[in-house]
ZAMARGU-4260 file (C-alpha; in steps of 0.2 Angstrom, whole numbers, plus 5000, padded with zeros to 4 digits):
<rodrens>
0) 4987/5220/5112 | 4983/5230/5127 | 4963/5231/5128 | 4953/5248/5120 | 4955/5261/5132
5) 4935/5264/5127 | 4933/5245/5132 | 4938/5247/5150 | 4928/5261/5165 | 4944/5271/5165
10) 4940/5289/5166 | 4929/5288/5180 | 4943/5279/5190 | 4956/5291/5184 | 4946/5304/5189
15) 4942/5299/5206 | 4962/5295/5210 | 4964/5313/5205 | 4951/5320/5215 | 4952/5311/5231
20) 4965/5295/5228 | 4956/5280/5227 | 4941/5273/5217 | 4930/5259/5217 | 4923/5251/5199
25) 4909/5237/5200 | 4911/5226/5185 | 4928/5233/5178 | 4932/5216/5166 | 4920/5205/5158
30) 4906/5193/5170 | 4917/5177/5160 | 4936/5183/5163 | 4933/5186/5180 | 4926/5170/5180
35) 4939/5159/5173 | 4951/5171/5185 | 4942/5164/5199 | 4942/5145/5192 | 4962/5147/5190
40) 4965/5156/5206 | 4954/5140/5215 | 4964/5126/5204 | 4981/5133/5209 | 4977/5133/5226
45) 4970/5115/5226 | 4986/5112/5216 | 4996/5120/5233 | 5005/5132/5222 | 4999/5147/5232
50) 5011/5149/5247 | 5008/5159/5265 | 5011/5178/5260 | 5025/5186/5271 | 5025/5204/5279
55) 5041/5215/5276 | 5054/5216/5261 | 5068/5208/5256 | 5080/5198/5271 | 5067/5206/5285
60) 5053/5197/5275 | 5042/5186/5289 | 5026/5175/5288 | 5016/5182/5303 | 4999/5173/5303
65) 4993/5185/5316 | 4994/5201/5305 | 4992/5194/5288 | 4984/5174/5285 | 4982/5176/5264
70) 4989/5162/5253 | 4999/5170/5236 | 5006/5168/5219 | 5015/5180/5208 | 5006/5181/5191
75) 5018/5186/5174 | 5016/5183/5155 | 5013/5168/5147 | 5006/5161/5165 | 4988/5159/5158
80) 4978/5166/5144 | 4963/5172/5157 | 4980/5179/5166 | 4987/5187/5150 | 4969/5196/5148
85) 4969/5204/5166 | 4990/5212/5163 | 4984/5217/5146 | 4969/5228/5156 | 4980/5233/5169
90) 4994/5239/5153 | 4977/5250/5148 | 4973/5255/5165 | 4996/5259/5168 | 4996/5270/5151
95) 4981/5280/5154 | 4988/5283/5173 | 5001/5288/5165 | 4994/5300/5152 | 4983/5307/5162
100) 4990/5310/5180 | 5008/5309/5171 | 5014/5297/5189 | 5028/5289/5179 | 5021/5270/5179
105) 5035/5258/5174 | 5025/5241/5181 | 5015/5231/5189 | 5019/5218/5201 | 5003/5206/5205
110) 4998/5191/5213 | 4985/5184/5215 | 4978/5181/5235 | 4967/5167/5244 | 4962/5170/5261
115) 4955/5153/5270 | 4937/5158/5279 | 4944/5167/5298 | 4961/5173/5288 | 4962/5192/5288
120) 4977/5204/5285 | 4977/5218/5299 | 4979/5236/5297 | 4995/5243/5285 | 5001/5254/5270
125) 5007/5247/5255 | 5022/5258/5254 | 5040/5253/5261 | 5045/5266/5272 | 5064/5264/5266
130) 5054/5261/5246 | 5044/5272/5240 | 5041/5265/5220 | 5025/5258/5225 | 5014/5271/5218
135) 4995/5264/5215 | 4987/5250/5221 | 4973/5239/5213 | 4965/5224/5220 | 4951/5214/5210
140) 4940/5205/5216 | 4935/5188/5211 | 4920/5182/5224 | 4902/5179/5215 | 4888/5183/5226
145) 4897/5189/5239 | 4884/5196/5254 | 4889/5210/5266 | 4885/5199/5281 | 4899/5187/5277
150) 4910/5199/5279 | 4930/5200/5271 | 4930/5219/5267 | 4944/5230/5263 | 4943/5242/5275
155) 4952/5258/5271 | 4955/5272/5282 | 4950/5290/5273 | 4958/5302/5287 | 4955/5301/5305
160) 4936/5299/5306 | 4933/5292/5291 | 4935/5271/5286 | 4928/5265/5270 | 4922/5246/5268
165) 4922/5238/5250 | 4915/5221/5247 | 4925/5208/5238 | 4912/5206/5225 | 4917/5199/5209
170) 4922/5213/5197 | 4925/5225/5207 | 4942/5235/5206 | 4948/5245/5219 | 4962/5256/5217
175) 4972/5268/5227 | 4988/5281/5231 | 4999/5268/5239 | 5005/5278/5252 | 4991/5288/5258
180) 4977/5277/5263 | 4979/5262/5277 | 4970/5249/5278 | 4966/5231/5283 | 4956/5216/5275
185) 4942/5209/5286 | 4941/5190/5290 | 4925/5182/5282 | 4917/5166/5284 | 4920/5161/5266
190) 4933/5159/5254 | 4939/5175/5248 | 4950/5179/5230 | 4957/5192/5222 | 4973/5199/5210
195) 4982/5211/5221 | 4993/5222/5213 | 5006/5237/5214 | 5012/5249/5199 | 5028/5255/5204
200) 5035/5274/5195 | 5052/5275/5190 | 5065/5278/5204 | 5069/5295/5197 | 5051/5300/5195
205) 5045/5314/5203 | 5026/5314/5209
</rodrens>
């Protein structure tokens, strides 16, 4: 069963994506599933079953290490248990979206991302220009006692003056509008996890 929405910081999220798209929540999940998200993420790419992460969709797809040097697997049901905990949040976080902000949430796709120290992924939205499902983004963060001088931030770009940086500290989910904010992920001098994910609205949805 999907977790309690009382279980999870969802409304001042929810709030903050409807005031000014995009929010950042320090220790969203549990100190021990993030944890064993980490352990998992680190023994499947020991296991070489994370493979380079490629730009563009479908036949234009590419692996340009120049503009994005991450290492990806696709997470689904029945993958893990600590896996199955993290959908069953997001499912929480998807219906509340939903009933709140009524955006038409179907899924999620996720996966979860390594970036060696040096790799970054430079500036970009998350929405195809010819596919506009992708509607909210999340990206959790899986790094304990990450420091601000080693660097790996997610920059995202606010408006024209404005940048915002957020540290890819361990439980920390940030979340925003797809197709409104740019951004980029800073190289750092350390290994760098996370679950990156996507919920996609319904093609006939209307925002």
């Amino acid at each position: 069963m999907p977790n309690s929405p009382n279980s999870l910081p969802l409304q001042p999220l929810i709030d903050d994506l409807a005031e000014q798209g995009w929010s950042q929540q320090r220790a969203f999940l549990p100190q021990s599933l993030t944890a064993e998200l980490e352990q998992e993420c680190r023994a499947r790419a020991a296991a070489g079953e994370l493979a380079p992460a490629a730009i563009g969709r479908a036949a234009g797809q590419a692996i340009v290490e120049g503009i994005r040097g991450d290492r990806i697997l696709w997470i689904e049901n029945g993958q893990s248990a600590a896996c199955d905990r993290f959908l069953d949040a997001m499912e929480t976080l998807r219906l509340e979206l939903n009933r709140q902000l009524f955006l038409g949430l179907e899924e999620l796709e996720c996966h979860f991302a390594f970036y060696a120290p040096g790799a970054f992924y430079l500036r970009h939205f998350d929405r195809f220009r010819d596919d506009d499902l992708r509607t909210v983004t999340v990206v959790f963060y899986l790094n304990p006692d990450w420091q601000a001088e080693q660097g790996g931030a997610l920059r995202m770009y606010l408006d024209e003056q404005r940048s915002l940086d957020v540290l890819p500290e361990a439980g920390t989910l940030a979340c925003f509008v797809s197709g409104e904010f740019a951004h980029e992920v800073l190289p750092a001098s350390r290994d760098r996890l996370s679950l990156t994910g996507w919920f996609r609205r319904r093609s006939d949805s209307l925002l």
